[in-house]
C-alpha positions as CSV (number, residue, x, y, z in Angstrom):
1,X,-7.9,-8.7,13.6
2,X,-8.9,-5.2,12.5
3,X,-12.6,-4.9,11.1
4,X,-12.9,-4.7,7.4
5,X,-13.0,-1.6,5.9
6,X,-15.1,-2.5,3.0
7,X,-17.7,-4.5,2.4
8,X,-21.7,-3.9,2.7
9,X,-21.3,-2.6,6.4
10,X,-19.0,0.2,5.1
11,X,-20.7,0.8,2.1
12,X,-24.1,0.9,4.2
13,X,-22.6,3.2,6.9
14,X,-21.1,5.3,4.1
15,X,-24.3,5.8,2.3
16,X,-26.2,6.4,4.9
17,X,-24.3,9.0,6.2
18,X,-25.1,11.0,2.7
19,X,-28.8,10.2,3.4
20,X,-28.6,12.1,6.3
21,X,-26.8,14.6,5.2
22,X,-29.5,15.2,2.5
23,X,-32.7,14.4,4.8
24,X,-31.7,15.4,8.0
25,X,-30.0,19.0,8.9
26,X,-26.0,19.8,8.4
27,X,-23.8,17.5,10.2
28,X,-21.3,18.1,12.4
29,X,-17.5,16.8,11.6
30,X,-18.2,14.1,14.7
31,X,-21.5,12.6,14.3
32,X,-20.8,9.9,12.0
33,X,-18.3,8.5,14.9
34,X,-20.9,9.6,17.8
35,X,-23.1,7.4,15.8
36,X,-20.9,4.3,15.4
37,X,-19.8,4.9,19.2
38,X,-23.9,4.6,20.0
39,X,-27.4,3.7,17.7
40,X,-25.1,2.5,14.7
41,X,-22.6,0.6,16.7
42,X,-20.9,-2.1,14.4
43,X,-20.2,-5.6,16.5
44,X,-16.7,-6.2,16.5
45,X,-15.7,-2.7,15.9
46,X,-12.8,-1.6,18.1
47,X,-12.3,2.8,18.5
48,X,-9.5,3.1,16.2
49,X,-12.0,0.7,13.5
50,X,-15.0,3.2,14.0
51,X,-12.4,6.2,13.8
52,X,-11.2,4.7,10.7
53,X,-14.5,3.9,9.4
54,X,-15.6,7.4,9.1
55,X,-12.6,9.2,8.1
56,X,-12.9,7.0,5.5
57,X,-16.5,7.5,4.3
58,X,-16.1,11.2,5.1
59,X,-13.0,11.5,2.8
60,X,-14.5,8.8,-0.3
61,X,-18.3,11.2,-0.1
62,X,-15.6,14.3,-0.4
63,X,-13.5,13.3,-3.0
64,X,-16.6,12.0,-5.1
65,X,-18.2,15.3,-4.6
66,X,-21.2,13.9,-2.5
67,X,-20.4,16.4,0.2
68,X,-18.4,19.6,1.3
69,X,-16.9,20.9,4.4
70,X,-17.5,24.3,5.5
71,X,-16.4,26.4,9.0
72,X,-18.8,27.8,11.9
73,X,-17.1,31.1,13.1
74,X,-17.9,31.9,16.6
75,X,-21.3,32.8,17.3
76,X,-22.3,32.3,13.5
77,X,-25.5,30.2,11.9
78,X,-25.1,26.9,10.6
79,X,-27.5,27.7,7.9
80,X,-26.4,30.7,7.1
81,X,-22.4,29.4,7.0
82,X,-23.8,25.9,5.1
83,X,-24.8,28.7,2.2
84,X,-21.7,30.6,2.1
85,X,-19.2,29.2,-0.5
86,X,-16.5,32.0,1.5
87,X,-16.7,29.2,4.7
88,X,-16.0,26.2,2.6
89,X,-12.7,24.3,3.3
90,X,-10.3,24.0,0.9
91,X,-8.8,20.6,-0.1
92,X,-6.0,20.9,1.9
93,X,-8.4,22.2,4.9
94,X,-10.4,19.2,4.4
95,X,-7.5,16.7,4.4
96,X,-5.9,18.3,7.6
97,X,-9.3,18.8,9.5
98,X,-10.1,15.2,8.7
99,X,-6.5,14.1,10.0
100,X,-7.3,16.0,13.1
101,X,-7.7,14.3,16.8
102,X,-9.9,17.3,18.0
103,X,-13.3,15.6,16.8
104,X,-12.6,11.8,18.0
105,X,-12.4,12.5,21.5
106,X,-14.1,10.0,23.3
107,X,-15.4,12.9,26.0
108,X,-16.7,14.9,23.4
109,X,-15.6,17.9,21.7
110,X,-12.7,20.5,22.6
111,X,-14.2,23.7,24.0
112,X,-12.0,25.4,21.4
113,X,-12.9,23.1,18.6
114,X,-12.8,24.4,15.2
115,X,-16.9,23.7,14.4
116,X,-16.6,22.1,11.0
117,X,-19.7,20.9,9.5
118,X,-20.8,19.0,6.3
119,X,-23.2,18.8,3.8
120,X,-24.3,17.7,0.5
121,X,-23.4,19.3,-2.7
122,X,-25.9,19.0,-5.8
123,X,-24.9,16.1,-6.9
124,X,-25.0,14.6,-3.7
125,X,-28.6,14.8,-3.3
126,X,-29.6,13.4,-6.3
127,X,-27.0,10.4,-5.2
128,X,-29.2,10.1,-2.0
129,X,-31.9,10.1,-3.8
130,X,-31.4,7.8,-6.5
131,X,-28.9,5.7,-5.0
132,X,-27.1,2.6,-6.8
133,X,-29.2,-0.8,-6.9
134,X,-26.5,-2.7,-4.4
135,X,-27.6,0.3,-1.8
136,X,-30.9,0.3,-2.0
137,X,-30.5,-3.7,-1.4
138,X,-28.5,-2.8,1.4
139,X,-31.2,-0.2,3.2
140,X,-33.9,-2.9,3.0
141,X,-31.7,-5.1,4.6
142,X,-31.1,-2.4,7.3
143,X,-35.5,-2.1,7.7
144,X,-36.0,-5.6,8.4
């Protein structure tokens, strides 16, 4: 049987993928499945589950407004291309990166990967940082 997609582990996962986008530096398109794949493996969680499991918080932070997408070019700065709104991905972009097998390889990333990364928007950060009550619950439970 397929692992739940909802549920405190998703929401969890989900939520704390926005804390690190907020706390932490941009994150690459991958690293929320690298993480499931390693440190934040889920038990019972088959490849296509974690695969599933981050598309799907990637897409729900998106299409709250939590985060936004934005393209690398070659030889660019991340910090530099996190700050220009020209990088951003449109909706469309977003919905066909996301649906794209280049960042779920199990041996890593594509030398000719597209170098999409993520980050929060305004109201993403305050989100992170005021987070709903049935979160916070959930991070304690996470620290003990």
């Amino acid at each position: 049987m397929p692992h739940q997609l909802t549920g405190d582990a998703f929401e969890a996962f989900k939520w704390n993928m926005l804390g690190d986008a907020v706390f932490e530096d941009w994150q690459g398109l991958w690293e929320p499945l690298w993480w499931l794949r390693g440190g934040g493996a889920i038990d019972g969680q088959s490849e296509a589950d974690r695969q599933a499991f981050a598309e799907r918080a990637l897409r729900e932070l998106y299409a709250d407004g939590l985060i936004y997408f934005f393209r690398v070019p070659a030889w660019g700065d991340i910090n530099a291309s996190g700050e220009d709104a020209r990088l951003r991905l449109t909706a469309a972009q977003v919905d066909a990166t996301l649906a794209a097998a280049w960042w779920r390889g199990v041996d890593g990333l594509p030398a000719d990967h597209p170098n999409v990364w993520w980050g929060p928007t305004e109201p993403g950060e305050s989100a992170a940082n005021n987070p709903p009550d049935h979160i916070r619950s959930l991070w304690r439970l996470d620290a003990l």
